[in-house]
MINUKE-654416 format. One line per 8 residues: number of its first residue (from 1); their letters; for each residue z negated, x negated, y negated of N, C-alpha, C. Coordinates in nm, 4 decimals, padded with zeros to 6 digits. Layout:
REM MINUKE-654416
NUM) a) Z,X,Y,Z,X,Y,Z,X,Y ~ ...
//
This chain:
REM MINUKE-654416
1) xxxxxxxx) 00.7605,-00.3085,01.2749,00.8367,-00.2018,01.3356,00.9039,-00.1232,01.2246 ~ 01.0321,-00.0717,01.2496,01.1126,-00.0028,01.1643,01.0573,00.1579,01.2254 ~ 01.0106,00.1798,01.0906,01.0339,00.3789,01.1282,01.1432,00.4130,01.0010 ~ 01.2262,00.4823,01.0665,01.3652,00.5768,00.9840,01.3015,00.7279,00.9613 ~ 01.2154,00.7862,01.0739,01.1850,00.8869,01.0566,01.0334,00.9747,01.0687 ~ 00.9837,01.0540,01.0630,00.8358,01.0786,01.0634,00.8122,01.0400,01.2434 ~ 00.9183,01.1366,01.2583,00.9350,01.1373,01.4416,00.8801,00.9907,01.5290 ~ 00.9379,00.8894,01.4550,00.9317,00.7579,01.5088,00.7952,00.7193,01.5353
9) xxxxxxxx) 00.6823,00.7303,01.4468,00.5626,00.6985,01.4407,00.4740,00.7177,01.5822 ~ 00.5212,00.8258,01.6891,00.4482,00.8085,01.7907,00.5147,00.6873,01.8567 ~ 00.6241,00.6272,01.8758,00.6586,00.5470,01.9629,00.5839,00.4352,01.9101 ~ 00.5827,00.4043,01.7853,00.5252,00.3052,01.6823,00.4108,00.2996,01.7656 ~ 00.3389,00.3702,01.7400,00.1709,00.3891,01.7676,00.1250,00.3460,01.8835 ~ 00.2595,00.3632,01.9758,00.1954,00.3815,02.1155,00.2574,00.1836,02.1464 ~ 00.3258,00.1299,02.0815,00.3731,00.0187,02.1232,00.2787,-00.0871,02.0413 ~ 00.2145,-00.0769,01.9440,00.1054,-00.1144,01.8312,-00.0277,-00.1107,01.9221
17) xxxxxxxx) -00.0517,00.0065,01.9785,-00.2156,-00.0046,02.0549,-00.1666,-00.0715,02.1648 ~ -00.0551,-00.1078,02.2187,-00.0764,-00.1770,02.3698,-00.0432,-00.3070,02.3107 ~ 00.0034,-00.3388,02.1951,00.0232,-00.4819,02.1519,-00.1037,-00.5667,02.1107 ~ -00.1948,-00.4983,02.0441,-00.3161,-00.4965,01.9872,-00.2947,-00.6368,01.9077 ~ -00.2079,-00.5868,01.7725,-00.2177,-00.7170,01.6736,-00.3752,-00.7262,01.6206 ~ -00.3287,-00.8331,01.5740,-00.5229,-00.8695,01.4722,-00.4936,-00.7539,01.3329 ~ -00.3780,-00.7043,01.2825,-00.3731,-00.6328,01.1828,-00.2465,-00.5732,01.1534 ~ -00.2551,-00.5041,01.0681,-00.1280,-00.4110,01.0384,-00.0610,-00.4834,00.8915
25) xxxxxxxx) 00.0740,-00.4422,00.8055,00.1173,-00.4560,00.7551,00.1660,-00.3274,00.7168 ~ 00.1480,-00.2190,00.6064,00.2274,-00.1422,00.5698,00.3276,-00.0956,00.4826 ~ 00.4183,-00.1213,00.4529,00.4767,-00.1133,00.3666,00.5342,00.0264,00.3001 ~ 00.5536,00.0142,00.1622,00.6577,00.1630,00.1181,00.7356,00.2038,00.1639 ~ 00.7516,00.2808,00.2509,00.8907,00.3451,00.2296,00.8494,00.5439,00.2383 ~ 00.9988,00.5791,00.2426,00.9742,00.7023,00.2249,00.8477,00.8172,00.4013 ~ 00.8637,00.6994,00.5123,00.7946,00.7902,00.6044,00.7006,00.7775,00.5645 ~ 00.6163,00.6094,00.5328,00.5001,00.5943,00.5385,00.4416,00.7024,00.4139
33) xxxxxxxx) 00.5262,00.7522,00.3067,00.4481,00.8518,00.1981,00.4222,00.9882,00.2707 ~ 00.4982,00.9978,00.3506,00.4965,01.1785,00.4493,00.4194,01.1721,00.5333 ~ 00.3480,01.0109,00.5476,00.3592,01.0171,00.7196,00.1840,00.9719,00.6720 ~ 00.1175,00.9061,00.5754,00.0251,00.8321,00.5206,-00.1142,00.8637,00.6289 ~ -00.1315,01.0015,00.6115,-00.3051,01.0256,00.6663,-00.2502,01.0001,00.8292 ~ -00.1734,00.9721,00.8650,-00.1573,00.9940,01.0508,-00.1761,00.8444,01.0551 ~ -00.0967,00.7634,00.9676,-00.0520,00.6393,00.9717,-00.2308,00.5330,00.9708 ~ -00.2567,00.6072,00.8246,-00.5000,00.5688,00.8292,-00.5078,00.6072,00.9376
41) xxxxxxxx) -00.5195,00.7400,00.9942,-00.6171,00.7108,01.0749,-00.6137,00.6990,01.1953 ~ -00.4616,00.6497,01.2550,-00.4462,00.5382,01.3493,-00.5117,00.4297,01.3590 ~ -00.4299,00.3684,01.2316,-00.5429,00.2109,01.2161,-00.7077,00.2407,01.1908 ~ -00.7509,00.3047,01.1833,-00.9136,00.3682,01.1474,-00.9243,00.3233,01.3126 ~ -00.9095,00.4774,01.3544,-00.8996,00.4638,01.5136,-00.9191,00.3712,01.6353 ~ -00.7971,00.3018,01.6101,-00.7835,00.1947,01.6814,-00.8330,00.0599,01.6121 ~ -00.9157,00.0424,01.5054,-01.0027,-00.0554,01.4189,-00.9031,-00.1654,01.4153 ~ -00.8229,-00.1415,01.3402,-00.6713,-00.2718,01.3504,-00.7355,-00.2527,01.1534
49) xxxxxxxx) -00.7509,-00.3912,01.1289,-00.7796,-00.3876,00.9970,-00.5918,-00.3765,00.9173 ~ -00.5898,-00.3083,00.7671,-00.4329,-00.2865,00.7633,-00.4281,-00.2645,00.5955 ~ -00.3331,-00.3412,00.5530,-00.2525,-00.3674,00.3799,-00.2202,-00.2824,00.3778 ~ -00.1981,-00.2487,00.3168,-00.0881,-00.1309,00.2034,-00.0244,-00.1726,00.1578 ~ 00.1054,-00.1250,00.0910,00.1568,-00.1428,-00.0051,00.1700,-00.0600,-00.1167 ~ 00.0861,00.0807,-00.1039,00.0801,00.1603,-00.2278,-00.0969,00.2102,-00.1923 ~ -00.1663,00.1728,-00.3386,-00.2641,00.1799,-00.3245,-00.3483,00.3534,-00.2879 ~ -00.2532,00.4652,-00.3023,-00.3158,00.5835,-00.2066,-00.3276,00.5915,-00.1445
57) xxxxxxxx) -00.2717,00.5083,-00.0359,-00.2780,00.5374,00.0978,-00.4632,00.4584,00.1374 ~ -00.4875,00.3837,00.0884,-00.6395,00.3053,00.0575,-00.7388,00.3848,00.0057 ~ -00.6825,00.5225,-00.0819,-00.7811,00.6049,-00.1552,-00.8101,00.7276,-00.0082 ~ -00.6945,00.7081,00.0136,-00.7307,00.8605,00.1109,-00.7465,00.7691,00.2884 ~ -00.7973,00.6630,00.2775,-00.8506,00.6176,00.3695,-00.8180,00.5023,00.4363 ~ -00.7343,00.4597,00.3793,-00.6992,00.3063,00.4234,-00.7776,00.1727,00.4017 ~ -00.7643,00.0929,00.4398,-00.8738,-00.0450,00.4484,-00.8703,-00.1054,00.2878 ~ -00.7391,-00.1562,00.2456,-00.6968,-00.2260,00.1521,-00.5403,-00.2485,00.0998
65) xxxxxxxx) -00.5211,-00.2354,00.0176,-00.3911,-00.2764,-00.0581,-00.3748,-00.4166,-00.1561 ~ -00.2287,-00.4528,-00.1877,-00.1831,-00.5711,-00.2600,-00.0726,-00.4498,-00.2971 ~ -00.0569,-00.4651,-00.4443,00.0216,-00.3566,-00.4673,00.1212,-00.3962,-00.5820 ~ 00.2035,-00.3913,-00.6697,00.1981,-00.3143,-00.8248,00.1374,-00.2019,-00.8760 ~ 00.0844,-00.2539,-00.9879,-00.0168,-00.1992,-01.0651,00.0730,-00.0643,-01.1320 ~ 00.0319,00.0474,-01.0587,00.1636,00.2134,-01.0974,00.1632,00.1980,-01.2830 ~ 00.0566,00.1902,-01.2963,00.0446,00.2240,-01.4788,00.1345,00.0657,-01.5510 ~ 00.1257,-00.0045,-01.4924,00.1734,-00.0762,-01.5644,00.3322,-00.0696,-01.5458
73) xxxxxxxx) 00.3719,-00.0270,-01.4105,00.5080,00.0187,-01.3515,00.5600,00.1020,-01.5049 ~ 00.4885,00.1654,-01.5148,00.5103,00.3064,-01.5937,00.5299,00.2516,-01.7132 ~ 00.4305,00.1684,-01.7957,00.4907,00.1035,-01.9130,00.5363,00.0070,-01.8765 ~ 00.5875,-00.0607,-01.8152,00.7723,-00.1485,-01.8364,00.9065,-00.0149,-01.8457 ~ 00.9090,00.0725,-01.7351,00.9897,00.1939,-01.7400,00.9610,00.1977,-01.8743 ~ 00.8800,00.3121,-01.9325,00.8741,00.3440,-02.0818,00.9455,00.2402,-02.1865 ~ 00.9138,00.0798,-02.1721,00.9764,00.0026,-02.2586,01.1393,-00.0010,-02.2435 ~ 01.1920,00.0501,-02.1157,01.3362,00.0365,-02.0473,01.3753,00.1678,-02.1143
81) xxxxxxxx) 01.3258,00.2671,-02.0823,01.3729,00.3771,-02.1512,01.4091,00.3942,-02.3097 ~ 01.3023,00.3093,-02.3680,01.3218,00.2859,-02.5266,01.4423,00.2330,-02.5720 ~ 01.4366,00.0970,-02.5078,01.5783,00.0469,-02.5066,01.6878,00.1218,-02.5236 ~ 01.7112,00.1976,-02.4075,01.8644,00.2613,-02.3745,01.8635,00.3601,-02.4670 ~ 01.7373,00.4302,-02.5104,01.7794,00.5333,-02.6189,01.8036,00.4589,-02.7358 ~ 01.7734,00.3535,-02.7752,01.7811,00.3129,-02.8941,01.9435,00.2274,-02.9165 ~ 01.9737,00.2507,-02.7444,02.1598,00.1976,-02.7846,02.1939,00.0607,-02.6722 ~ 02.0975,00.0251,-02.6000,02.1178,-00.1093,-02.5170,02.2023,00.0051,-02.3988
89) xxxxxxxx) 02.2923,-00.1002,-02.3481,02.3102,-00.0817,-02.2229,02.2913,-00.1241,-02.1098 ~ 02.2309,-00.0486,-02.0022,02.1043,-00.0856,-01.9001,02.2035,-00.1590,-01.8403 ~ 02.3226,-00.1963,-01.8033,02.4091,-00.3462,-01.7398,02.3195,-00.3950,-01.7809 ~ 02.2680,-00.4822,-01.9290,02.3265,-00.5460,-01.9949,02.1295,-00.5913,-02.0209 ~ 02.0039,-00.4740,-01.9699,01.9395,-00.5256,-01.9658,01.8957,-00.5839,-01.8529 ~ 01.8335,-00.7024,-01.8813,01.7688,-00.8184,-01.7328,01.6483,-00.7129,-01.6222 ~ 01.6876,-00.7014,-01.4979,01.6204,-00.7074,-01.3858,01.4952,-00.7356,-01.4016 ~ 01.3997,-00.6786,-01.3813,01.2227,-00.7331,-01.3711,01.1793,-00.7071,-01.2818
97) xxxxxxxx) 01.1319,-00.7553,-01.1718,01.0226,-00.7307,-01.0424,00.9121,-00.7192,-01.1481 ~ 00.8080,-00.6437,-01.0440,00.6096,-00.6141,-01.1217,00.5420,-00.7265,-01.1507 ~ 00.5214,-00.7241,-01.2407,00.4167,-00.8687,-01.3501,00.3092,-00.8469,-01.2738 ~ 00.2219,-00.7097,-01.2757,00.0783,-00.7168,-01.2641,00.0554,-00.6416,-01.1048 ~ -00.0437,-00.6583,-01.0371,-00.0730,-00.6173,-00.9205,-00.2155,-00.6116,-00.9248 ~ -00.2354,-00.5039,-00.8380,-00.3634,-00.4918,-00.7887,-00.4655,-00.4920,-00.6423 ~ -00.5583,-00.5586,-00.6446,-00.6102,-00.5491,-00.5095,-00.6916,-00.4115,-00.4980 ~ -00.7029,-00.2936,-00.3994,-00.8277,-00.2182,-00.3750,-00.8698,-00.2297,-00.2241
105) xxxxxxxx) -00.9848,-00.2090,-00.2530,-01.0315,-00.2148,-00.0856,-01.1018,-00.1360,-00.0930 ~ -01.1131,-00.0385,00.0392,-01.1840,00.0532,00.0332,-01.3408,00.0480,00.1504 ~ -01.4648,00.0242,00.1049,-01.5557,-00.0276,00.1932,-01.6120,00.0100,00.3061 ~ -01.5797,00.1521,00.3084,-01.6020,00.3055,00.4042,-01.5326,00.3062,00.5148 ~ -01.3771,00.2476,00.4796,-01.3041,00.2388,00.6205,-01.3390,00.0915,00.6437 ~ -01.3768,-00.0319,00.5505,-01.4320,-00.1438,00.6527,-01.5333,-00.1448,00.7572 ~ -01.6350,-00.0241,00.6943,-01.7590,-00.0002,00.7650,-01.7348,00.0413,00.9006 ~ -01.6297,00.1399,00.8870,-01.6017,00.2089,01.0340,-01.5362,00.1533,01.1364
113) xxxxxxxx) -01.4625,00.0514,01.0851,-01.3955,-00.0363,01.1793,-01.4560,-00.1667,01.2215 ~ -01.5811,-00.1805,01.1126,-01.6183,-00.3031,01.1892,-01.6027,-00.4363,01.1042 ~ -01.5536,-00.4178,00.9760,-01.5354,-00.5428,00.9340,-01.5979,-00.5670,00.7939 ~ -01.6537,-00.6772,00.8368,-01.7374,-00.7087,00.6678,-01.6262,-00.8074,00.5945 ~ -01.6220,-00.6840,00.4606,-01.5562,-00.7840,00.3747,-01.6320,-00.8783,00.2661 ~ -01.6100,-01.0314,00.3332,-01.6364,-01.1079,00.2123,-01.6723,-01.0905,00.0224 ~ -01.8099,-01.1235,-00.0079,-01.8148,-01.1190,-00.1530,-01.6892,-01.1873,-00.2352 ~ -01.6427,-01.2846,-00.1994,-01.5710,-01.3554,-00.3092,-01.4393,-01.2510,-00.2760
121) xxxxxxxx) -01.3935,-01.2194,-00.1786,-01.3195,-01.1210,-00.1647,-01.3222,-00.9951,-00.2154 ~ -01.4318,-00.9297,-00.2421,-01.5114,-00.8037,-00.3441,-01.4889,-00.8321,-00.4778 ~ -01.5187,-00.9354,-00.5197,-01.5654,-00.9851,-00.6673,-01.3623,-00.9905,-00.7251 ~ -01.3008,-01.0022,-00.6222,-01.1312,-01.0335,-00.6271,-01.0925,-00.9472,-00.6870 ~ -01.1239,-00.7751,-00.5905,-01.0499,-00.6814,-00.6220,-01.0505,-00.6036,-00.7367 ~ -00.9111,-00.5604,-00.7748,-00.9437,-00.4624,-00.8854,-01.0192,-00.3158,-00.8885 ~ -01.0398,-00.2970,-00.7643,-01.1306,-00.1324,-00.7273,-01.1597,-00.1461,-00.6204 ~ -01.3157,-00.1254,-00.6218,-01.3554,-00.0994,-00.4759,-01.4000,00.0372,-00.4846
129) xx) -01.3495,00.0938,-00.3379,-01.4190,00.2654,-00.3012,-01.5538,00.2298,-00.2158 ~ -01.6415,00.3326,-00.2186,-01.7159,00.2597,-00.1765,-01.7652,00.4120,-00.1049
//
């Protein structure tokens, strides 16, 4: 489902619980950052296990994320920035999607919803909350 605006999220919600997928998909954008704790604890709620795509939304109560790794975000930027001060022109440097990613899962909202997550799946992630 497309949300454009915070507003949108009840129609979302209400077409999501009568659909009753096996899980959610969340992605970045700017509602889901405004919109984050309504967005948990829907899926909490309604026990729809649900990804992330930015791993806060997992700290402040979400199931699990697949992410880019922010710190490492931060040093490629820093290496881009060096560049251009030192005289490159950003045309002229190459495009990079995120090298490194991270898994977190958080075990507190698996508990509440009902779902045991797999050891080899534990042993995967880069942070578990627990």
């Amino acid at each position: 489902m497309e949300l454009e605006r915070p507003a949108d999220l009840e129609n979302a919600f209400a077409a999501i619980a009568k659909e009753r997928p096996d899980g959610l998909i969340i992605l970045r954008s700017p509602v889901v950052a405004v919109s984050a704790k309504r967005i948990t604890e829907f899926a909490e709620k309604n026990r729809f296990p649900a990804i992330y795509g930015d791993s806060q939304l997992v700290e402040s109560g979400g199931l699990m994320s697949y992410a880019p790794d922010p710190l490492d975000l931060d040093r490629r930027t820093a290496v881009y920035v060096d560049k251009i001060l030192k005289g490159s022109k950003p045309a002229d440097l190459p495009v990079e999607g995120p090298k490194k990613f991270e898994v977190v899962i958080n075990l507190k909202t698996a508990q509440q919803i009902g779902l045991d997550i797999p050891p080899a799946v534990l042993k995967r992630a880069d942070k578990v909350i627990k």
